[in-house]
C-alpha positions in Angstrom: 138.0 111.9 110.8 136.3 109.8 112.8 132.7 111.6 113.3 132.4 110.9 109.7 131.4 107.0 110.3 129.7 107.9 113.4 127.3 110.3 111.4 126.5 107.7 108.5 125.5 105.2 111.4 123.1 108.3 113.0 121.6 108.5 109.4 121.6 105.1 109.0 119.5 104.4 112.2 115.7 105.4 110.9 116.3 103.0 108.1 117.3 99.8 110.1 114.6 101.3 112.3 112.0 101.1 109.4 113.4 97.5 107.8 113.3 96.3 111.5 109.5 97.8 111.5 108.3 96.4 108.5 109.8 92.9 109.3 108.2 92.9 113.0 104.6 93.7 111.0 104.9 90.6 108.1 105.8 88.5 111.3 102.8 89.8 113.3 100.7 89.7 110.1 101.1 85.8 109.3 100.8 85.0 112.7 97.6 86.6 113.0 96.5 85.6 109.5 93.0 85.3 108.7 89.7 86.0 106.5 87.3 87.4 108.1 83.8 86.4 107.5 82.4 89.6 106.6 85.2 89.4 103.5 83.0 87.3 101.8 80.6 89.4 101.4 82.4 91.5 99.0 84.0 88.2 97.3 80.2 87.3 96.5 79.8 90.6 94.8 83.0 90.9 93.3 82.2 87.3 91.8 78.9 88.8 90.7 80.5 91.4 88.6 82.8 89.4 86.8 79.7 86.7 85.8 77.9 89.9 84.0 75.2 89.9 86.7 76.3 93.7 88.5 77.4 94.7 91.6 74.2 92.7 93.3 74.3 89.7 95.8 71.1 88.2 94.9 70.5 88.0 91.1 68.1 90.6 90.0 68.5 91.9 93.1 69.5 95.2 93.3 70.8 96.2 97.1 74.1 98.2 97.9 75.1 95.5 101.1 78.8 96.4 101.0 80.3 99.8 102.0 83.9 99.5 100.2 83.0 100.2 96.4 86.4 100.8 95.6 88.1 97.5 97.2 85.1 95.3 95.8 86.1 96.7 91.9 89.7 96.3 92.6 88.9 92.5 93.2 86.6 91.8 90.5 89.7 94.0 88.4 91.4 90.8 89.0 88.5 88.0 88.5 87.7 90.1 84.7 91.6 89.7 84.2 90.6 86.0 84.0 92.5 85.2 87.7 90.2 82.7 89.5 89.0 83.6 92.9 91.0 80.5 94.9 93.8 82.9 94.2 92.2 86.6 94.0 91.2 85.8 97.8 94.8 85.4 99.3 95.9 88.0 97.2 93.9 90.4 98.5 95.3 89.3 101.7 98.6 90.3 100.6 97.4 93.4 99.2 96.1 94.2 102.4 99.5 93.5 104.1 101.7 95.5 101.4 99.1 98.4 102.2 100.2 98.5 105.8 104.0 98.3 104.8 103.0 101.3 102.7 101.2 102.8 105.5 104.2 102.2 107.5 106.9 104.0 105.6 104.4 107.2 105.3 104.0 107.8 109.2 108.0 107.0 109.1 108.3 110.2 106.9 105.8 111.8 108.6 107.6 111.4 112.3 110.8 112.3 110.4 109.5 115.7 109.0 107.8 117.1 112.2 109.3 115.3 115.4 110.3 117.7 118.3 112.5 114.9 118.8 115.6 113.6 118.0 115.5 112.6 114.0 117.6 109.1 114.7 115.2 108.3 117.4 111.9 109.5 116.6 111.6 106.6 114.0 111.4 104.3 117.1 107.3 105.1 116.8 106.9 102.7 113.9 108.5 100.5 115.9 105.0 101.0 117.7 102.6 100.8 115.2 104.6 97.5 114.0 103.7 95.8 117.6 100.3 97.0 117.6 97.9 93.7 116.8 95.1 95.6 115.7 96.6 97.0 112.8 98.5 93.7 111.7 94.9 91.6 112.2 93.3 93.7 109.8 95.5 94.3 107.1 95.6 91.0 106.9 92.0 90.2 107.2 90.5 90.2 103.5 88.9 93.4 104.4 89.5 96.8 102.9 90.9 98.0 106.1 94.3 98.4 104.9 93.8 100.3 101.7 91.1 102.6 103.6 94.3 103.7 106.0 97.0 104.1 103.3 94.5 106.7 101.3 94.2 108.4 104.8 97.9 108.0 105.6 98.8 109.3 102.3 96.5 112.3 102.6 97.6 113.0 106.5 101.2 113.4 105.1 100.5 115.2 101.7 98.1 117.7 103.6 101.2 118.1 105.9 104.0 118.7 104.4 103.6 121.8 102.7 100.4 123.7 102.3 101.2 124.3 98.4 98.2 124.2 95.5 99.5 120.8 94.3 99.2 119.1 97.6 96.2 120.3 98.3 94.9 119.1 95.2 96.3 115.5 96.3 95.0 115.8 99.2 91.8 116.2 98.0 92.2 113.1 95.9 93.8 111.0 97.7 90.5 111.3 100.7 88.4 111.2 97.6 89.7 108.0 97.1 89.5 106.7 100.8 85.7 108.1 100.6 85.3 105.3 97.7 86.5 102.9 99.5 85.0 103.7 102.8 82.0 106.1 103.8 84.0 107.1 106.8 85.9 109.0 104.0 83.7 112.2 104.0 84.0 112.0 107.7 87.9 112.5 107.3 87.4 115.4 104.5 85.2 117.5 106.8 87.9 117.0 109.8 90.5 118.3 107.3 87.8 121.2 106.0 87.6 122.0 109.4 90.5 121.8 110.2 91.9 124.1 106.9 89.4 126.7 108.1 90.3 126.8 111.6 94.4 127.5 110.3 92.9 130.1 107.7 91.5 132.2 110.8 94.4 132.2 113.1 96.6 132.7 110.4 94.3 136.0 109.4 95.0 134.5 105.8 92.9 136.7 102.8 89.7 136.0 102.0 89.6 135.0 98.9 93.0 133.2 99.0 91.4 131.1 101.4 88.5 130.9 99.7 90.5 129.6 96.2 92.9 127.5 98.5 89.4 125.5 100.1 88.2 125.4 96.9 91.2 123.2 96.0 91.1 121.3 98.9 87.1 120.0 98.2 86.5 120.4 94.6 88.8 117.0 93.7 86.9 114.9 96.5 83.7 116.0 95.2 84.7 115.2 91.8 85.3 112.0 92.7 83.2 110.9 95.1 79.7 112.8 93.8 79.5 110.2 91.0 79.0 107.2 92.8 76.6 109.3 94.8 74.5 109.8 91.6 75.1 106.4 90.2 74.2 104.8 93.5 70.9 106.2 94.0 70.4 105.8 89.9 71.3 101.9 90.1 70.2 101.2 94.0 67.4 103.7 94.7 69.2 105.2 97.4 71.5 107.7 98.3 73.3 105.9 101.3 74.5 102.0 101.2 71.8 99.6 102.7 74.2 99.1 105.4 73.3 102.3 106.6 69.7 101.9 107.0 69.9 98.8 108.6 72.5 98.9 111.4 72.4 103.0 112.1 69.9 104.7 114.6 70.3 106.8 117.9 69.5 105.3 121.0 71.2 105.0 124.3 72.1 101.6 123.8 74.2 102.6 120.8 76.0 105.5 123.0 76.7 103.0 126.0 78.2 100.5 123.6 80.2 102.8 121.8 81.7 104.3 125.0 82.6 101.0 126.1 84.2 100.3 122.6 86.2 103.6 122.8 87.3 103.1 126.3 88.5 99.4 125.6 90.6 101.3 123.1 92.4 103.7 125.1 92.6 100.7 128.2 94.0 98.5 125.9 96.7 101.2 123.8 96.8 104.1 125.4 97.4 103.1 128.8 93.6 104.2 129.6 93.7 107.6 127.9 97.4 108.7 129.4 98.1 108.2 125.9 96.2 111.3 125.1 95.7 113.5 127.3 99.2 113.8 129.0 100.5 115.1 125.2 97.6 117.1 124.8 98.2 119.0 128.4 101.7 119.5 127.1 101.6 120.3 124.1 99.1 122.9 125.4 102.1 123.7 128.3 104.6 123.5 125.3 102.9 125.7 122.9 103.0 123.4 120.1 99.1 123.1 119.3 98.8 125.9 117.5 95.8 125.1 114.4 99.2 125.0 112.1 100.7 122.4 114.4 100.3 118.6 113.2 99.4 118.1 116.4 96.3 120.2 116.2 95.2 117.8 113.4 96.0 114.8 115.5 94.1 115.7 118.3 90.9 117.2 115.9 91.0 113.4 114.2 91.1 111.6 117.5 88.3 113.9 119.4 85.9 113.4 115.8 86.9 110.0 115.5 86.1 109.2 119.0 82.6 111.0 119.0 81.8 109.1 115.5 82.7 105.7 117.4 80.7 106.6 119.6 77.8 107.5 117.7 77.7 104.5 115.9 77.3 102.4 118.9 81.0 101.1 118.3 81.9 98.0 115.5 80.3 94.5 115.8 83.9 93.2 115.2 86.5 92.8 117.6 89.9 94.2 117.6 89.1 98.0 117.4 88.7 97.8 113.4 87.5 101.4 113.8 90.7 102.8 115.3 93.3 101.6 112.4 92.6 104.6 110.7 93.3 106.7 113.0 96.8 104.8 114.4 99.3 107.0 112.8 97.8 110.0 114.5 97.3 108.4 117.7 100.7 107.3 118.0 101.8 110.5 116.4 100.6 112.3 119.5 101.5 109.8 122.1 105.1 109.7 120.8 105.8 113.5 120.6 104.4 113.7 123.8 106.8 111.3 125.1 109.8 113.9 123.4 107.8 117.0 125.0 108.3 115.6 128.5 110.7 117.5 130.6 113.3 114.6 131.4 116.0 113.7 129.3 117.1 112.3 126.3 118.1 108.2 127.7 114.6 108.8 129.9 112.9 109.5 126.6 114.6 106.6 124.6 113.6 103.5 127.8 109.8 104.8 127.6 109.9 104.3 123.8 110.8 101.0 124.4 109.1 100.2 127.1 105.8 101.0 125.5 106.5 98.8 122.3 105.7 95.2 124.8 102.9 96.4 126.4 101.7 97.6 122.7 102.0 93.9 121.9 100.4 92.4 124.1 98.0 95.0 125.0 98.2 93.5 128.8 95.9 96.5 130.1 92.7 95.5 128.5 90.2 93.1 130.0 89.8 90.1 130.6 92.2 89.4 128.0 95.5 91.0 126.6 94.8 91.9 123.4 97.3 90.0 122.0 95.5 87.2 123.6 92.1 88.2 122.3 93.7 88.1 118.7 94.9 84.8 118.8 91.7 83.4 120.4 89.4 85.6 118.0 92.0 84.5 114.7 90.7 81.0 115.8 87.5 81.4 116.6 86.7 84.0 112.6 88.9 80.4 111.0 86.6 78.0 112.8 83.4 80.4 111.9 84.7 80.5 108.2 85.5 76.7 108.2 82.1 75.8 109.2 80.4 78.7 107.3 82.1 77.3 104.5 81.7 73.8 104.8 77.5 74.4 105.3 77.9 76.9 102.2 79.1 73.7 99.8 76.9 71.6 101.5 73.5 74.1 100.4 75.3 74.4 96.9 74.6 70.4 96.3 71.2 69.9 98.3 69.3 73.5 96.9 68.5 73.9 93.6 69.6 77.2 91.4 66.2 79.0 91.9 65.9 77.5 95.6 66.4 80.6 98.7 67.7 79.9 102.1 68.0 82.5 105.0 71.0 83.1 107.2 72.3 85.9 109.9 75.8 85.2 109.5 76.1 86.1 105.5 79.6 85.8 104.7 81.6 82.6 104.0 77.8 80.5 103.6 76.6 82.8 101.0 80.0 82.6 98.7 80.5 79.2 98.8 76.8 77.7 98.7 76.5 80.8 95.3 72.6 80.0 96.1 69.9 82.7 96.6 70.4 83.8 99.9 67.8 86.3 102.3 70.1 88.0 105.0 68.0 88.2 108.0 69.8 91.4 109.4 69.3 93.4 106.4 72.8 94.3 105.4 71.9 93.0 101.3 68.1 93.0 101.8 66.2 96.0 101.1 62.9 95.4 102.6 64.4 94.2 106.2 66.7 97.3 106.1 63.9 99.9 105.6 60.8 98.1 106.8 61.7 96.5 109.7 59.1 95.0 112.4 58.7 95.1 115.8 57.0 92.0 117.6 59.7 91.1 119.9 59.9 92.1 123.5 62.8 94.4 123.8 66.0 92.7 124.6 69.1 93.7 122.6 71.6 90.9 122.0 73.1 91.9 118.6 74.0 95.4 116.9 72.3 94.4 113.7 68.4 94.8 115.2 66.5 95.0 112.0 64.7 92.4 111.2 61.4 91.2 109.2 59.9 87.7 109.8 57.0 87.9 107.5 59.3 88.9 104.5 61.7 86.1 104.6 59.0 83.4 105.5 56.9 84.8 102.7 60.0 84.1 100.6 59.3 80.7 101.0 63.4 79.5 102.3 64.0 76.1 101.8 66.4 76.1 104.7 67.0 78.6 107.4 70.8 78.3 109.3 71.3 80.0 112.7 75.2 80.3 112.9 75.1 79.3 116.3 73.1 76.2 115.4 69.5 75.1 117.2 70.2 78.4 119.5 68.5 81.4 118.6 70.6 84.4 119.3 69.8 87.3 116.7 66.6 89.1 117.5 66.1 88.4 113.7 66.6 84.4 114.8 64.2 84.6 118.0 61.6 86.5 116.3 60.6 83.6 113.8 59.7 81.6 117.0 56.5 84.2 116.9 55.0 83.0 114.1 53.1 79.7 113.4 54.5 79.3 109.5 58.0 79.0 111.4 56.9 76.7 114.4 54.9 74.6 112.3 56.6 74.3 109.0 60.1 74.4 110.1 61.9 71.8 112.3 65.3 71.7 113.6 66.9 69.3 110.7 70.4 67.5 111.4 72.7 66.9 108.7 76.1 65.5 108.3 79.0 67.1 106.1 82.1 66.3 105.2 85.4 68.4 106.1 89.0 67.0 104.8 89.0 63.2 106.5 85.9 64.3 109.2 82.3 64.1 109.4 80.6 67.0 110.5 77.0 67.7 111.7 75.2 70.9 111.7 72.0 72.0 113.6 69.7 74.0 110.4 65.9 74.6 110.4 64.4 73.0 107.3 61.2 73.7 106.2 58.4 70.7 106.0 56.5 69.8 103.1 53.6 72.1 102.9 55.3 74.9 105.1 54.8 77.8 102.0 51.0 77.1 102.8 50.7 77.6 106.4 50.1 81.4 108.2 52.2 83.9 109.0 50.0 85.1 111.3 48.7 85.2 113.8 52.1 86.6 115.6 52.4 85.2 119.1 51.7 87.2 122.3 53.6 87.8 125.0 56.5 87.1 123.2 58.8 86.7 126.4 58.8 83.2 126.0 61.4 82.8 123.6 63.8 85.2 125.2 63.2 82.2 128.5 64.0 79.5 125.8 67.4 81.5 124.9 68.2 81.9 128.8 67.7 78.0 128.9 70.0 77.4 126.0 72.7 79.9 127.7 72.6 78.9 131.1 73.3 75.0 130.4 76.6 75.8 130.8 76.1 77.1 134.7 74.4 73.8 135.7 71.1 72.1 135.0 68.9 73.4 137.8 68.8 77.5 136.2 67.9 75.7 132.7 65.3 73.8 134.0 63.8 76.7 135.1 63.8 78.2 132.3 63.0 76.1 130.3 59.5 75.4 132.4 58.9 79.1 132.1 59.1 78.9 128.4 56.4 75.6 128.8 54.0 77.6 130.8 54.4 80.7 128.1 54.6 79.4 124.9 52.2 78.4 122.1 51.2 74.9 123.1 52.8 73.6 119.6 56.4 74.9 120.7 57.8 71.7 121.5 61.4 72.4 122.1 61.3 73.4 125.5 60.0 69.9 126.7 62.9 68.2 124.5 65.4 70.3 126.5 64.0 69.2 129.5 63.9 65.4 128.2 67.7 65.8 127.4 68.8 67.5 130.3 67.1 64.7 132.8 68.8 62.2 130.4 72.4 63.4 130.8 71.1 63.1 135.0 70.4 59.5 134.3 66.7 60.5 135.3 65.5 58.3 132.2 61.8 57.8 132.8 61.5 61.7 133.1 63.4 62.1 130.2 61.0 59.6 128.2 58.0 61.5 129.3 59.5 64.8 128.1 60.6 63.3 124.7 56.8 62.0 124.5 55.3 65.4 125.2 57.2 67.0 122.5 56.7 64.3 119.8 53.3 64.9 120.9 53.1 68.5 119.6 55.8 68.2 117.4 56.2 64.7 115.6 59.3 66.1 113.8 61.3 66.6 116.7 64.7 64.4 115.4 66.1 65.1 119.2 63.2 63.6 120.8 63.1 60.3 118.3 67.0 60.0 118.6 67.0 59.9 122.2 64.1 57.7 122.8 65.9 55.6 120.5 69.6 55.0 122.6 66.7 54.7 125.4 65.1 52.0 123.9 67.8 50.2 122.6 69.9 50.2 125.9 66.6 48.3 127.1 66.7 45.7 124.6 63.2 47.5 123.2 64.4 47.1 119.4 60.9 47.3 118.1 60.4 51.0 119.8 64.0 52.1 118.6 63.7 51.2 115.2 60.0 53.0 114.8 61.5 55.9 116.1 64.9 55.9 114.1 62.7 55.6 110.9 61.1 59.0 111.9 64.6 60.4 111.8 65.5 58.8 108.5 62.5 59.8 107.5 62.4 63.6 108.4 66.3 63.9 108.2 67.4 62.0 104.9 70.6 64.0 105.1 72.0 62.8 108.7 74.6 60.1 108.7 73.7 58.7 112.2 69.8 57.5 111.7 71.0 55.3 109.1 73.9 54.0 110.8 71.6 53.7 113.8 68.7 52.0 112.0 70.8 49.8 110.1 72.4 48.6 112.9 69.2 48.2 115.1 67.3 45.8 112.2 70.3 43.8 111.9 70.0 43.0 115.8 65.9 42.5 115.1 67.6 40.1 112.1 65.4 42.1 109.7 68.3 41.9 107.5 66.6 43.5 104.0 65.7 46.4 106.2 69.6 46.7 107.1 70.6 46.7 103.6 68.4 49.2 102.4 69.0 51.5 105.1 73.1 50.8 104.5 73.0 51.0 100.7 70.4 54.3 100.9 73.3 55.8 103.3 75.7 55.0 100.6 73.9 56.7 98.2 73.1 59.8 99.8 77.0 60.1 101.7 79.0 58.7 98.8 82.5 59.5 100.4 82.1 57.8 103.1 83.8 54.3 103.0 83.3 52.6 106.3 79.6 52.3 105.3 80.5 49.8 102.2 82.3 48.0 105.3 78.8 48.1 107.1 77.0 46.7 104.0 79.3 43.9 103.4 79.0 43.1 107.0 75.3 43.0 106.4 75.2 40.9 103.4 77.4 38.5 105.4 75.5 38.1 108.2 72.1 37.7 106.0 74.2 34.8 104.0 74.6 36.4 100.7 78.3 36.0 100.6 78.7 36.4 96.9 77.3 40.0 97.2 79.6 40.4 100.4 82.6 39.6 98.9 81.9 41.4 95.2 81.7 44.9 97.9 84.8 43.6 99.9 86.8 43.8 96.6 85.8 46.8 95.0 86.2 48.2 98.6 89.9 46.6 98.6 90.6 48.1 95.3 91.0 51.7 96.6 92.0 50.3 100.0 94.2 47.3 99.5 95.5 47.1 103.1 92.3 47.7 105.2 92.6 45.0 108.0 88.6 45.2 108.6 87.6 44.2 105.2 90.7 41.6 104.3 89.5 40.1 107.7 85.8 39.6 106.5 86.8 38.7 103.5 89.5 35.8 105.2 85.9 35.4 107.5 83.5 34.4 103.8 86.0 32.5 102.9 86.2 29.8 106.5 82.7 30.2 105.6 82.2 28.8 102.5 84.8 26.0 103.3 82.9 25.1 107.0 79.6 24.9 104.7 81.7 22.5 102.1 79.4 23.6 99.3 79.8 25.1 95.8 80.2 28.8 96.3 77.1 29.5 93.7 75.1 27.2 95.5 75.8 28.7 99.0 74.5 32.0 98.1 70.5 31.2 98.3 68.1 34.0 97.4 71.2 36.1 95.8 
């Protein structure tokens, strides 16, 4: 009588296992939330859709730059329902998350059914999968990840569980589905076409049974999947995304990369390869990889996923995005290998649980635990979207509808600025991705290595933005230094933005009047020059001495009107206190440059910490000039003529700073302190109190305000007749 409670709690133990499972992955997925740039991407076209304009990101522009059909129409799905995209974006978030719960509870029936272990135990592996980051980070990401691995979870258990006409069928459709939402999908249904011939032979199975049997295990994916195939090349002109042309290619580079990115893998999860190759040797020793085996499928995924990874050179996104796929399997193996070794049952049981913390915090991989790595990359992808963003609204008010600008990081700055946009990489730009050029010296920084200057300077971009600001890191970024329309038309432009309560300023290349007129050509040669400049950039960090050389190499190398290097050099002998070197530096760029906004700001603090207000406020008009959009010159300038007393100079500059930064209410502050100084008190005060009105308790102004009115009483006149020239 009482086994009977004791074998509902043995039943009972998966299930609290699963609950527990699930509840451990929503923790780890809201404490690793983010979006991911790259999710943007597909918001733009998605956004697209729903406006009428097609699955395009430029208008009229007809280029396949996103590789998850099938997630980008379940979005816009929501944005034709009439939901607006402040809310489709979380809730593909969500989405994502309640795929991974899904994906969850289908490798919890898969354990169940084909564990060599014990059934109230063997649950303990989703226990696993729920500690492992990576999967959390990108369900949660904005990205298709999570849908792409419940199709294949969903197909890995159907194809499983019994090898009847009807599953095969779902099988079928269900990695017809994945391949719509990923390419990689046709890599899975040739592993499992492979993998059904392989079982046919050793099973000595009739021909054509086996024949009828493949039939249904390929006819529904191609039924599916050939479609967009033929509507692709129909609508795009090609038969592969434009992603493919542009990132893929064979090289050694790509094979040294990806073999780093696989081996970080199995460092950082599977205790560096342990994870696999002890349960292959016994399953081997065991006899339990026979083709029929699940294991034999586990093992055939990992060892085609692996050499794909490889192929590919790896992903240019952190947290082994390329593996999540793949998890159930690999933790499929790495668990039953744990049941297959030859200790017993409580030995088993503390190894389960032993692996589930160093699954969470990944503390073999290098330098960093990944659990680490996650929390500093969630922070760096928010501060990357925040600032993409932020520049993206920005473009939206300063370009005009039929205005372009250029970018290498396309994501976040293309949705929100919803402007014309040339992606210097390629991904959405057809011409870059198939006609690529080759005038830089070969130094690989990036995985994205297309790139074609003369395209996008021939598109005539009002702006081009560098994510990483003045620096150029892309070899799509360092290659526009080569040509004279970019050195000569383009200058380094500061501008200030607004984000919540702070001001924010931005490094982005602007182009001069005139630029569309100026030569691409000819290209300059060597072209090692810029690759010194980047060193010079890098190495500021390490210490002044290694940037100064490098920055004198780029000097020596460069086209005589490539003035940055000298206003690197002027800077860094400015930060020594070396300030007569510094001036010299900041002179020799202005000299080939005149629109260098570093040079003229610096020689202005120079000048003004000299008491040279004449020089400081020539050269803060420059920046006004060449840099209308930058809070400080104004700020700067206005403050300088107010020290020369040029007073209607100072409210100008203050009220044209008003104008152009509108949210900004310390510079009203600024102009009624001007029009106090210069005596026009009535204009003052009317400012004070229509500054007061939305700030009743500011102390500053109720001070200058208390400060007019001891005025007007020391003067003892008529307050209309104190007021002269008003």
């Amino acid at each position: 009588m009482k086994a009977k409670p004791a074998g509902k709690l043995r039943k009972r133990i998966p299930w609290l296992i699963l609950i527990l499972a699930i509840g451990i992955f929503i923790w780890h997925s809201s404490s690793t939330a983010f979006l991911q740039d790259d999710s943007y991407i597909t918001y733009r076209y998605a956004r697209n859709i729903v406006r009428g304009q097609g699955p395009v990101f430029n208008p009229n522009e007809r280029v396949e730059g996103y590789t998850n059909f099938l997630w980008m129409m379940f979005i816009a799905t929501f944005g034709i329902l009439g939901l607006p995209f402040s809310a489709i974006i979380p809730l593909s978030q969500i989405i994502g998350v309640i795929c991974g719960i899904g994906v969850m509870v289908l490798f919890f029936l898969l354990v169940r059914r084909h564990t060599c272990g014990p059934p109230s135990l063997a649950s303990l592996a989703v226990l696993i999968l729920a500690f492992n980051g990576a999967f959390a980070y990108w369900c949660v990401s904005g990205m298709e990840t999570g849908l792409f691995t419940l199709f294949l979870a969903a197909a890995f258990f159907t194809y499983l569980t019994r090898s009847t006409s009807r599953n095969l069928l779902l099988t079928s459709s269900l990695l017809g589905l994945s391949a719509l939402t990923r390419p990689e999908g046709a890599l899975f249904m040739a592993i499992f076409a492979l993998h059904f011939i392989i079982r046919s032979i050793d099973k000595s199975y009739p021909f054509m049974k086996s024949l009828k049997r493949f039939g249904l295990l390929v006819l529904p994916f191609i039924l599916l999947v050939a479609p967009l195939y033929i509507w692709r090349l129909n609508y795009y002109g090609y038969l592969f995304p434009n992603t493919f042309y542009a990132k893929t290619g064979i090289s050694i580079s790509y094979i040294k990369t990806g073999l780093q990115y696989l081996a970080n893998f199995y460092k950082a999860y599977g205790l560096w390869g342990i994870a696999f190759i002890v349960p292959l040797i016994l399953a081997i020793i065991r006899k339990r990889l026979s083709p029929a085996s699940p294991l034999f499928l586990a093992v055939l995924i990992l060892a085609v996923q692996a050499l794909y990874v490889v192929s590919v050179g790896g992903d240019v996104l952190r947290i082994y995005r390329f593996f999540v796929p793949v998890l159930i399997m690999f933790y499929f193996l790495f668990t039953e290998g744990i049941w297959l070794l030859p200790v017993g049952r409580p030995v088993q049981t503390l190894l389960m649980l032993a692996i589930m913390p160093l699954t969470f915090w990944g503390i073999l991989a290098q330098p960093r635990s990944v659990r680490a790595d996650i929390i500093r990359n969630q922070a760096l992808e928010n501060g990357l979207v925040a600032k993409m963003s932020t520049t993206g609204r920005w473009l939206n008010q300063h370009l005009n509808k039929d205005d372009w600008f250029a970018c290498t990081t396309i994501g976040a700055v293309s949705y929100f600025s919803d402007r014309n946009m040339i992606d210097m990489l390629g991904l959405t730009d057809a011409v870059i991705a198939h006609n690529p050029e080759n005038i830089l010296s070969s130094r690989w920084h990036w995985k994205e290595r297309n790139y074609n200057t003369r395209h996008v300077l021939e598109r005539n971009p009002a702006y081009i933005y560098f994510s990483t600001g003045v620096k150029p890191s892309a070899e799509a970024e360092r290659a526009l230094f080569l040509r004279p329309r970019f050195r000569l038309g383009y200058f380094a432009c500061p501008i200030t933005m607004q984000q919540g309560n702070r001001l924010y300023s931005e490094i982005i290349y602007k182009a001069k009047p005139g630029a569309d007129t100026l030569p691409t050509e000819p290209v300059a040669r060597p072209s090692g020059f810029i690759n010194d400049y980047l060193d010079g950039i890098n190495f500021l960090r390490l210490g002044p001495d290694t940037a100064i050389a490098c920055f004198r190499r780029t000097a020596e190398k460069s086209p005589r009107d490539f003035a940055y290097p000298y206003e690197w050099l002027g800077r860094i002998y400015l930060d020594a206190g070396k300030t007569d070197i510094a001036i010299g530096y900041f002179q020799d760029a202005l000299t080939r440059n005149d629109w260098c906004i570093t040079s003229h700001t610096s020689l202005a603090s120079i000048y003004i910490k000299r008491g040279e207000l004449g020089k400081a406020a020539y050269h803060l008009r420059k920046v006004n000039l060449y840099a209308p959009d930058y809070y400080a010159g104004y700020v700067n300038l206005a403050a300088t003529a107010a020290r020369l007393n040029n007073y209607a100079e100072a409210e100008t500059v203050t009220t044209q700073a008003i104008n152009r930064f509108p949210k900004i209410p310390g510079l009203r502050l600024r102009l009624a302190y001007v029009l106090m100084q210069s005596g026009k008190l009535d204009k003052a005060e009317a400012v004070l109190h229509e500054f007061l009105i939305r700030n009743p308790q500011e102390r500053n102004a109720l001070g200058m305000l208390k400060e007019i009115h001891q005025r007007r009483a020391h003067l003892g006149r008529n307050p209309k007749t104190s007021n002269k020239g008003q």
